[in-house]
Backbone as numpy.savetxt, mean C-alpha at the origin, in Angstrom:
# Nx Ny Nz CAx CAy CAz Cx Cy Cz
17.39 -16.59 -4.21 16.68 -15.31 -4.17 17.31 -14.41 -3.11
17.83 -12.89 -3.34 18.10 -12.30 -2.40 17.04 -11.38 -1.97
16.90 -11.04 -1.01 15.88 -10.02 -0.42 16.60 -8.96 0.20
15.93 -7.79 0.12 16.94 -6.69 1.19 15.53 -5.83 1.48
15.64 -5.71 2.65 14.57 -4.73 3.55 15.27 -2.94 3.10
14.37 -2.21 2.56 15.02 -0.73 2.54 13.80 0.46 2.70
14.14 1.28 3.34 13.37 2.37 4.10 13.67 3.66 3.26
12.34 4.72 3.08 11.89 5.28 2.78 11.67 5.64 1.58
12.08 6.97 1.02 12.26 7.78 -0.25 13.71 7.04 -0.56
14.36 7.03 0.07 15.68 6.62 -0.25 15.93 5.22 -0.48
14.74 4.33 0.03 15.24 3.21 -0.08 14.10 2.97 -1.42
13.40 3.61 -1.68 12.45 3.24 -3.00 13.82 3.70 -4.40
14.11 4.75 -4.01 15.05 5.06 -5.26 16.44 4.04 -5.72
16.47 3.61 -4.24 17.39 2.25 -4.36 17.18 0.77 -5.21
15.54 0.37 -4.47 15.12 -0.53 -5.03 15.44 -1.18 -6.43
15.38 -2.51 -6.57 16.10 -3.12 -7.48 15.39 -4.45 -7.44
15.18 -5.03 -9.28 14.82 -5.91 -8.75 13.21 -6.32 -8.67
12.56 -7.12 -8.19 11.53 -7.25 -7.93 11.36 -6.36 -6.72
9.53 -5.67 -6.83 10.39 -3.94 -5.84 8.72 -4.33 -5.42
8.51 -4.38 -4.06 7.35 -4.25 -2.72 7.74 -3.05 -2.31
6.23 -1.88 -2.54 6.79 -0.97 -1.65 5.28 -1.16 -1.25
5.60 -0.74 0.27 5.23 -1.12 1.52 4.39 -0.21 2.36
3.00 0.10 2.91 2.19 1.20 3.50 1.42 0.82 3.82
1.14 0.22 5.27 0.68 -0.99 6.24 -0.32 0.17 6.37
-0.18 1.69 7.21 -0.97 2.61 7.89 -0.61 3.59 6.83
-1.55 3.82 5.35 -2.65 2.91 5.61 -2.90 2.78 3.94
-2.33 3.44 2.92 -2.29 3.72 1.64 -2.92 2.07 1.18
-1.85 1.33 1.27 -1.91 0.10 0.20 -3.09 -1.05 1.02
-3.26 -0.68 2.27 -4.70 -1.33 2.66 -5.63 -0.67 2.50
-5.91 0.67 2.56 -7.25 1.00 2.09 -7.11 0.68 0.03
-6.28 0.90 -0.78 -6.39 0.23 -1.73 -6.75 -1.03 -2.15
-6.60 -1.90 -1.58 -7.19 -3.54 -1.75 -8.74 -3.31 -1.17
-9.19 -2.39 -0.41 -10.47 -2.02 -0.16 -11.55 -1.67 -1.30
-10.72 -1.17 -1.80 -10.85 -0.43 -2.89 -11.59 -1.07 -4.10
-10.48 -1.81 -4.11 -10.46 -2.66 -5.48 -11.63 -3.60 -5.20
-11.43 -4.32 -3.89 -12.91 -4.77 -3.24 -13.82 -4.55 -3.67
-13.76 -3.57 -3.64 -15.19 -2.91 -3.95 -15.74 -2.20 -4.96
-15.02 -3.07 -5.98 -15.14 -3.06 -7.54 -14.48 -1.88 -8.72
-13.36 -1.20 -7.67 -12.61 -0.29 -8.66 -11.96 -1.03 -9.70
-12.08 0.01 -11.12 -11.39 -0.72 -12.00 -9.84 -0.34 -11.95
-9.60 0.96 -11.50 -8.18 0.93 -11.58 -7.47 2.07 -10.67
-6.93 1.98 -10.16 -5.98 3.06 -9.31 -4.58 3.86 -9.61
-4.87 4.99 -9.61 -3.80 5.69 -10.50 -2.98 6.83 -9.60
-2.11 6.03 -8.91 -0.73 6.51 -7.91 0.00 7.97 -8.53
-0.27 8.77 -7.16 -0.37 9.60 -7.69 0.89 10.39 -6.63
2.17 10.91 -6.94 2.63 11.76 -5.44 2.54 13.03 -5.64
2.11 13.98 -6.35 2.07 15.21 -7.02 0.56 15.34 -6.85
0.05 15.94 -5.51 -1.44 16.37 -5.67 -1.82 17.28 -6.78
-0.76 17.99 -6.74 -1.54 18.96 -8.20 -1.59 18.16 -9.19
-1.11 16.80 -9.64 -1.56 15.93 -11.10 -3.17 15.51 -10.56
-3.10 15.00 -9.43 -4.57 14.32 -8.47 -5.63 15.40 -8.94
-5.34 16.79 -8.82 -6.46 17.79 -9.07 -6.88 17.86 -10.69
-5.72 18.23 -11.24 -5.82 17.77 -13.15 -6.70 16.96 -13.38
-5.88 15.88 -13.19 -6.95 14.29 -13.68 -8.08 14.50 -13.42
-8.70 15.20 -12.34 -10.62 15.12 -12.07 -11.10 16.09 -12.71
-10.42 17.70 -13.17 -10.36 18.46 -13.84 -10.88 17.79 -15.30
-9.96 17.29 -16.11 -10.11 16.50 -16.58 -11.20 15.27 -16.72
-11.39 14.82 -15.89 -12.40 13.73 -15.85 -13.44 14.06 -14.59
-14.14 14.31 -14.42 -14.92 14.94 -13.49 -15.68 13.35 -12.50
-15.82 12.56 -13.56 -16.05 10.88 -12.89 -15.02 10.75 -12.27
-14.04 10.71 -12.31 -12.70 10.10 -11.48 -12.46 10.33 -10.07
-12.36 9.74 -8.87 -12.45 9.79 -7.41 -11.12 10.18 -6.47
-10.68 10.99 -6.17 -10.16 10.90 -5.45 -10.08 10.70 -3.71
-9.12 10.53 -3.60 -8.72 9.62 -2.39 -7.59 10.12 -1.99
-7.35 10.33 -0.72 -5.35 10.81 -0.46 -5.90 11.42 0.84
-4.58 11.45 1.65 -3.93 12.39 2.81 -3.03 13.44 2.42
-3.08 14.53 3.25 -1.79 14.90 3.38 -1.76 15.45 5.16
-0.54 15.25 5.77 -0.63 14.80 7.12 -1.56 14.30 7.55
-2.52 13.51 7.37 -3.06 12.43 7.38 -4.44 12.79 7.27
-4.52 13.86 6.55 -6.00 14.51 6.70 -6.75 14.81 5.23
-7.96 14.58 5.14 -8.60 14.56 3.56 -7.84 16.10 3.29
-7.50 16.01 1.65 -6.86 17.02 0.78 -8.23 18.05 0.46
-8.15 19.69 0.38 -9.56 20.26 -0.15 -9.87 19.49 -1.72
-11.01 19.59 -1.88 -11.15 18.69 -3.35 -11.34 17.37 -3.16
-10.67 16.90 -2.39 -10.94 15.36 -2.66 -12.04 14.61 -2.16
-12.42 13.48 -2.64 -13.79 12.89 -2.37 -13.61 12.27 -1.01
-12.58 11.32 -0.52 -12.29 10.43 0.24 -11.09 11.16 0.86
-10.89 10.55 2.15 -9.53 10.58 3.00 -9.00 9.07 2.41
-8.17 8.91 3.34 -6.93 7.64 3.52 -7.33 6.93 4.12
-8.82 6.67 5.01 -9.52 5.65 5.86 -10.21 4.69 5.41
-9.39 3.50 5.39 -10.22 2.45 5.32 -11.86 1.94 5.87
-11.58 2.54 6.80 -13.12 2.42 7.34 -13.89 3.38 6.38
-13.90 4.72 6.46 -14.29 5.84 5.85 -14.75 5.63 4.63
-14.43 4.77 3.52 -14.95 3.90 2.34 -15.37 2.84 2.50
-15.62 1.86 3.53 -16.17 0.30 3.29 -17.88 0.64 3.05
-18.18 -0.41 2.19 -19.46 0.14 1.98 -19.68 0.47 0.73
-18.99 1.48 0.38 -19.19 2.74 -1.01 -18.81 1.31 -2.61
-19.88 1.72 -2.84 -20.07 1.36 -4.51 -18.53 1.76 -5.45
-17.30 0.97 -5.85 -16.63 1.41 -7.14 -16.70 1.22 -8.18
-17.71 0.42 -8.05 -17.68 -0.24 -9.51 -17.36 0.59 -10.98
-16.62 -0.10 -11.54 -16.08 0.90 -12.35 -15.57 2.31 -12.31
-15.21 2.07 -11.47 -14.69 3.50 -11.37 -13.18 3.67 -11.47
-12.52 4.63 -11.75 -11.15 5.26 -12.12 -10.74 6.12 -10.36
-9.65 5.31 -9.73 -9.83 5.93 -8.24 -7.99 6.56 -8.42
-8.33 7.98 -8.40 -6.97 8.76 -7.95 -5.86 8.96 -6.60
-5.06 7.96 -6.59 -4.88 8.26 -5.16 -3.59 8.82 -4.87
-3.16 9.68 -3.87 -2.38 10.74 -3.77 -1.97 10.38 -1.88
-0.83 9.86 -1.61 -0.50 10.32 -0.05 0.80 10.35 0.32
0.84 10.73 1.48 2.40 11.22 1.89 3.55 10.17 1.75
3.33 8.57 1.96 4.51 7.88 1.88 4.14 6.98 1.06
2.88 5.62 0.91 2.99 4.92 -0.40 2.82 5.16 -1.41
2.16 6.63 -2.17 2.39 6.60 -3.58 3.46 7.15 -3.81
3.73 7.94 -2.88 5.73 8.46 -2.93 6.72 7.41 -3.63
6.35 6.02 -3.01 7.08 4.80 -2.92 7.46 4.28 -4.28
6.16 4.23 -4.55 5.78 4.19 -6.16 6.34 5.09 -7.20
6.19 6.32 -7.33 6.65 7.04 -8.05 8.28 6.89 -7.60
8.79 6.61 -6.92 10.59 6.50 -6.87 10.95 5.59 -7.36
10.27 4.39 -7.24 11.08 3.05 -7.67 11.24 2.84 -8.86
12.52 3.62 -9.36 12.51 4.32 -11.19 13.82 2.61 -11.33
14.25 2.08 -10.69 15.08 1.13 -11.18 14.65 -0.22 -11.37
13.35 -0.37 -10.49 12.46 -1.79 -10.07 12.17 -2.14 -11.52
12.49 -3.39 -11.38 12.08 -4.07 -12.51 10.26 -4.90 -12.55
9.52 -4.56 -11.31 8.39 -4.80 -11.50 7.95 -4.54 -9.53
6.97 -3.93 -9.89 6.47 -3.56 -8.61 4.69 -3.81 -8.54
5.12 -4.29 -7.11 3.48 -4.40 -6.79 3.77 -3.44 -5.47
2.54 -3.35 -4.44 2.03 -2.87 -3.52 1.99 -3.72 -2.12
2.53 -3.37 -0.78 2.70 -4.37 -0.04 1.77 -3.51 1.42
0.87 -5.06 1.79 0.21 -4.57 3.36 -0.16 -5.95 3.81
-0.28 -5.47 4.77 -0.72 -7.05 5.90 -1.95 -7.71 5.09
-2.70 -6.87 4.71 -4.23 -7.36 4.62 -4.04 -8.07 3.00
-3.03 -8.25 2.25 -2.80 -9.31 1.35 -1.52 -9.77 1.38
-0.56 -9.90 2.53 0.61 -10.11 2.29 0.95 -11.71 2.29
0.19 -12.28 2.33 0.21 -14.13 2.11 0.50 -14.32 0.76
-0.64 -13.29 -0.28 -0.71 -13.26 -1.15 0.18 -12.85 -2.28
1.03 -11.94 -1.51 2.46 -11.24 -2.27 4.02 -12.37 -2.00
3.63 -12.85 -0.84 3.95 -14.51 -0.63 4.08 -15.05 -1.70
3.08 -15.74 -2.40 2.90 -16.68 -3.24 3.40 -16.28 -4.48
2.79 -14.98 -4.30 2.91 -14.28 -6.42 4.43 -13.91 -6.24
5.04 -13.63 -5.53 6.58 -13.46 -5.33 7.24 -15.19 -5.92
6.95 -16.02 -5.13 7.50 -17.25 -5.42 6.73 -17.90 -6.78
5.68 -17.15 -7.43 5.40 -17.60 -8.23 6.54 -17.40 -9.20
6.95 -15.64 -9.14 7.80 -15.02 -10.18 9.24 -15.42 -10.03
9.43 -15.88 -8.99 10.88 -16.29 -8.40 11.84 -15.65 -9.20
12.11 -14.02 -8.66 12.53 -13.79 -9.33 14.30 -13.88 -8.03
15.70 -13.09 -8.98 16.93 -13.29 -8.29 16.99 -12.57 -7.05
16.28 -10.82 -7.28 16.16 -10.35 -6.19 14.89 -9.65 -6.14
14.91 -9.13 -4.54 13.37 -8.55 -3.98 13.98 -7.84 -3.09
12.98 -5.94 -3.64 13.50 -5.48 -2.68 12.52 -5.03 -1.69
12.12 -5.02 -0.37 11.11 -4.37 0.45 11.44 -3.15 0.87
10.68 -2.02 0.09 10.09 -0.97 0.26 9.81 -0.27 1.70
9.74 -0.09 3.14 9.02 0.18 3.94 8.82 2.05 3.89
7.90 2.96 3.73 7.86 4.02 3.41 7.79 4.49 4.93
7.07 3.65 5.82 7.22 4.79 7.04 6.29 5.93 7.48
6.14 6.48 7.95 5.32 7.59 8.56 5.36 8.50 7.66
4.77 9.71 6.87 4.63 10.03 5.37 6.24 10.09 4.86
6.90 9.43 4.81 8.09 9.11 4.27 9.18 9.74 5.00
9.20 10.04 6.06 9.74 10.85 7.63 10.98 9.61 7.90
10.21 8.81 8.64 10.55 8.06 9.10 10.17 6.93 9.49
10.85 5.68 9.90 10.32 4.37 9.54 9.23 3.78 10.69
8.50 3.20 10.14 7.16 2.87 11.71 7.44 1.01 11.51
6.87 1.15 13.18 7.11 -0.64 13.30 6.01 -1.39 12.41
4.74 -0.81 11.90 4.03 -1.45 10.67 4.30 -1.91 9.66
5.51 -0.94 9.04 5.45 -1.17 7.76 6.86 -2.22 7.95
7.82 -2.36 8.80 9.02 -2.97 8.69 8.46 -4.61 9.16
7.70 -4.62 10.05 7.17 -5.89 9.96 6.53 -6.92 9.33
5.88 -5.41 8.19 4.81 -6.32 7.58 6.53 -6.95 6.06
7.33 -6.24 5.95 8.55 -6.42 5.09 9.20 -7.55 5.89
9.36 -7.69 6.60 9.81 -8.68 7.89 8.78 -10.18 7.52
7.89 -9.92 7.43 6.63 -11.32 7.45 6.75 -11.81 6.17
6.46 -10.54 4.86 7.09 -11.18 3.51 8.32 -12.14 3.44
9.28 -11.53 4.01 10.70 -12.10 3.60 10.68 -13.21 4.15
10.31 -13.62 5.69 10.14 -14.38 5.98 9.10 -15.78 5.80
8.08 -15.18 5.02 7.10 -16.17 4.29 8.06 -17.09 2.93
8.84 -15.95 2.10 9.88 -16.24 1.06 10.82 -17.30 1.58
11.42 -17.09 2.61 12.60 -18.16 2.98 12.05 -18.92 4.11
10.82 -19.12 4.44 10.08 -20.51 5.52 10.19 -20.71 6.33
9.82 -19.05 7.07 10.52 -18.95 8.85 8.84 -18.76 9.17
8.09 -18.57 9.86 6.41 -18.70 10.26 6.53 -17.55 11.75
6.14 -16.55 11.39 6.08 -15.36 12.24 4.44 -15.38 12.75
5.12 -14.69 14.47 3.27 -14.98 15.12 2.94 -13.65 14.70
1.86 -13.05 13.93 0.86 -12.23 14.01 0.34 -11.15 15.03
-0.14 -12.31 16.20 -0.56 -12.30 17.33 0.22 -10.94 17.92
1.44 -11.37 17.81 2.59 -10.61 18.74 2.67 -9.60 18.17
3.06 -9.48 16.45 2.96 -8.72 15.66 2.21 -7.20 16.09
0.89 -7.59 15.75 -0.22 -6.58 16.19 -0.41 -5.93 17.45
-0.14 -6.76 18.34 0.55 -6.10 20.04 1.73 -4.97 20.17
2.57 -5.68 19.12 3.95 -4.70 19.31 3.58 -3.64 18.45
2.63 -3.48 17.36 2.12 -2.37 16.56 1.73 -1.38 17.39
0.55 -1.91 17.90 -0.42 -1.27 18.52 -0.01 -0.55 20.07
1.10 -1.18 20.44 1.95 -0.34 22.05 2.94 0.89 21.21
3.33 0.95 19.95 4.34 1.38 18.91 3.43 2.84 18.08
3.98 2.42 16.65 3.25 3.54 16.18 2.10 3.42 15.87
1.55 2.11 15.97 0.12 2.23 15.76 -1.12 2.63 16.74
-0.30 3.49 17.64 -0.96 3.86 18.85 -1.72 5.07 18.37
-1.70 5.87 17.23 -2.04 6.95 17.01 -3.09 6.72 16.44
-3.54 5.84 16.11 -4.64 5.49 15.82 -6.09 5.19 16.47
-5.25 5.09 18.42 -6.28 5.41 19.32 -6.78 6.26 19.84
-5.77 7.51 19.53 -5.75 8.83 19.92 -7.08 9.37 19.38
-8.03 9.98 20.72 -9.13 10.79 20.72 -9.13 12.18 19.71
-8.09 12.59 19.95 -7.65 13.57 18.73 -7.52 12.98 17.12
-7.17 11.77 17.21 -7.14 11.76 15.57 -8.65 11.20 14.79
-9.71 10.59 15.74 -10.71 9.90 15.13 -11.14 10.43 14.20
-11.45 11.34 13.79 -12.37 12.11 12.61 -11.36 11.67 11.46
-10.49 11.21 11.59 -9.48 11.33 9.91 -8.68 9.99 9.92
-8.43 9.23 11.56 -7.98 8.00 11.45 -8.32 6.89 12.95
-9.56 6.71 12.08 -10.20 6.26 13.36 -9.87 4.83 13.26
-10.02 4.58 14.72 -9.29 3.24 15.59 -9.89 1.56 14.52
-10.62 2.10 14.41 -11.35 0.91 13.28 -10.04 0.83 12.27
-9.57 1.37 11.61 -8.67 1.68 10.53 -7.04 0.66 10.86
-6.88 0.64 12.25 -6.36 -0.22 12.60 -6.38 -1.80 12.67
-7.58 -2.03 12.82 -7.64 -3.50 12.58 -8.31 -3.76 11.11
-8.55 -2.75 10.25 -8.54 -3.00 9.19 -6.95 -3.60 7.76
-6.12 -2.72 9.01 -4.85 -2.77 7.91 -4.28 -3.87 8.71
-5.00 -4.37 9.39 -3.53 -5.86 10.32 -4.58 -7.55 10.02
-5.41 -6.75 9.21 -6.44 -8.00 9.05 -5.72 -8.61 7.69
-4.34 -9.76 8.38 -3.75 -10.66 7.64 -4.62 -11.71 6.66
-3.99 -11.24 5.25 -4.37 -12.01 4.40 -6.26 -12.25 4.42
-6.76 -10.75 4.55 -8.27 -11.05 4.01 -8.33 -11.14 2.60
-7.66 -10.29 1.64 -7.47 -10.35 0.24 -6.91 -11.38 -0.62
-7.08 -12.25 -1.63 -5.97 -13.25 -1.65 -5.64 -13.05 -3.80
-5.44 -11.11 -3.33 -4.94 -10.97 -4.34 -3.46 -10.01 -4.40
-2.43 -9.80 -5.54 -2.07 -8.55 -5.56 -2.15 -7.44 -5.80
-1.51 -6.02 -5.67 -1.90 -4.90 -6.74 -0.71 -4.35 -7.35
-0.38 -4.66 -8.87 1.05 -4.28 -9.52 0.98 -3.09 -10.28
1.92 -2.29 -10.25 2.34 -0.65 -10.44 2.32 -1.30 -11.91
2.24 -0.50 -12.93 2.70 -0.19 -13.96 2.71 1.25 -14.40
3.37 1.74 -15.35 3.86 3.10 -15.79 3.19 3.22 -17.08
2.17 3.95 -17.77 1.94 3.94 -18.64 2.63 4.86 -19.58
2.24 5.44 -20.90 3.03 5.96 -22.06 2.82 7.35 -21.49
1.53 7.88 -20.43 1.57 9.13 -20.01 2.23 9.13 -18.80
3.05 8.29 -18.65 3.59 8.39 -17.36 2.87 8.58 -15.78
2.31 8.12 -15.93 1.23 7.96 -14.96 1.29 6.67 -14.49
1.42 5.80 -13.00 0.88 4.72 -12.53 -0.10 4.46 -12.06
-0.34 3.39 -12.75 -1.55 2.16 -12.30 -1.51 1.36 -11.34
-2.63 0.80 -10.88 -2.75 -0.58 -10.31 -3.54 -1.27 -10.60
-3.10 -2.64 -10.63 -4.13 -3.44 -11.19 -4.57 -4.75 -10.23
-5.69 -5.49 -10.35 -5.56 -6.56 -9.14 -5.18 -7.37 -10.19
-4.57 -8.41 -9.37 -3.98 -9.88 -9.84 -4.37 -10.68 -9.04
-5.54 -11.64 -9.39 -5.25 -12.94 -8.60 -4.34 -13.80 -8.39
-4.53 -13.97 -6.94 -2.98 -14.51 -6.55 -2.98 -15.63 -7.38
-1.64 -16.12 -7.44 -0.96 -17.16 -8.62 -0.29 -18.16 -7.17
-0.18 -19.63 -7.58 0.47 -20.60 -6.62 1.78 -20.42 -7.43
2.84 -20.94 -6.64 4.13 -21.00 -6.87 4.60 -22.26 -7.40
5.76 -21.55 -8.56 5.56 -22.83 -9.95 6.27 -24.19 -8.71
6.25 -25.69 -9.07 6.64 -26.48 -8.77 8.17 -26.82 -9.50
């Protein structure tokens, strides 16, 4: 199996392969929240003006998204994990729209199958990876809204790869070096109203989920997500 770590817009358009794209702070962990909490499906979105359509369109349908890290006008939800725990999805159709992981998604036009990568199921992308064993894997890290690369998302690509080839990374340290790094902005008195400090130990809470969430492209060209219970790895 080869693996290759690749960063941003540029490295999603690269991707190849079995394709993790990657949004620790905070896209693809408040999504497993999500789904938690009984969404039926999530529909990746990088074009806010499609995000506005679709509810246009469907007036039930929820949206969810940032842009510089702040709820979009129109939309139901921000990008805070905290900010939704709690809330009823059941059944529901959840639109989500933000600056670097649905970006991620919509680029990875060469991936031969993509799921969604964050701390808070990455044991789990572990397993369903070695389930699929596939030749190659590429990790996604999107980075700060697709700017530039943050120590979250390269680590949490760092812990995958290393779960894949049977090296055992401390956590512990992990979340220290986050949290002195870019995940410092998350303590900032100025940002609480839109990314409050809670939101942080929501997205580093390793392996609470012990499922995946895989992109697909439908005939309207539109992506999905779907949960997958995690799968053990064939013998």
């Amino acid at each position: 199996m080869e693996i290759q770590i690749l960063q941003l817009i540029e490295g999603a358009l690269q991707a190849k392969g079995f394709t993790v794209v990657i949004d620790v702070f905070r896209a693809f962990s408040l999504a497993c929240y999500v789904f938690d909490q009984g969404a039926k499906e999530i529909i990746s979105v990088g074009d806010i003006e499609i995000a506005y359509k679709l509810k246009i369109n469907d007036p039930e349908i929820i949206l969810i998204g940032e842009r510089n890290e702040r709820i979009p006008g129109g939309f139901d939800y921000g990008n805070s994990p905290t900010q939704i725990l709690g809330i009823d999805f059941t059944g529901k159709t959840i639109v989500h729209s933000t600056s670097a992981g649905t970006q991620g998604l919509v680029n990875a036009k060469k991936a031969d199958e993509i799921i969604t990568g964050s701390f808070v199921n990455a044991p789990a992308i572990v397993k369903y990876i070695k389930h699929r064993n596939p030749e190659m894997v590429s990790l996604v890290c999107m980075g700060y809204a697709s700017l530039y690369p943050t120590e979250e998302d390269t680590f949490c690509a760092e812990y995958i790869r290393n779960g894949l080839i049977g090296v055992q990374m401390d956590m512990g340290l992990i979340v220290e070096e986050i949290k002195r790094t870019s995940g410092k902005r998350l303590f900032s008195p100025e940002n609480q109203a839109h990314s409050p400090e809670n939101d942080f130990y929501l997205c580093t809470d390793l392996g609470k989920f012990n499922f995946i969430l895989k992109a697909t492209e439908g005939t309207d060209g539109l992506i999905r997500l779907k949960k997958i219970a995690c799968l053990q790895p064939k013998i």
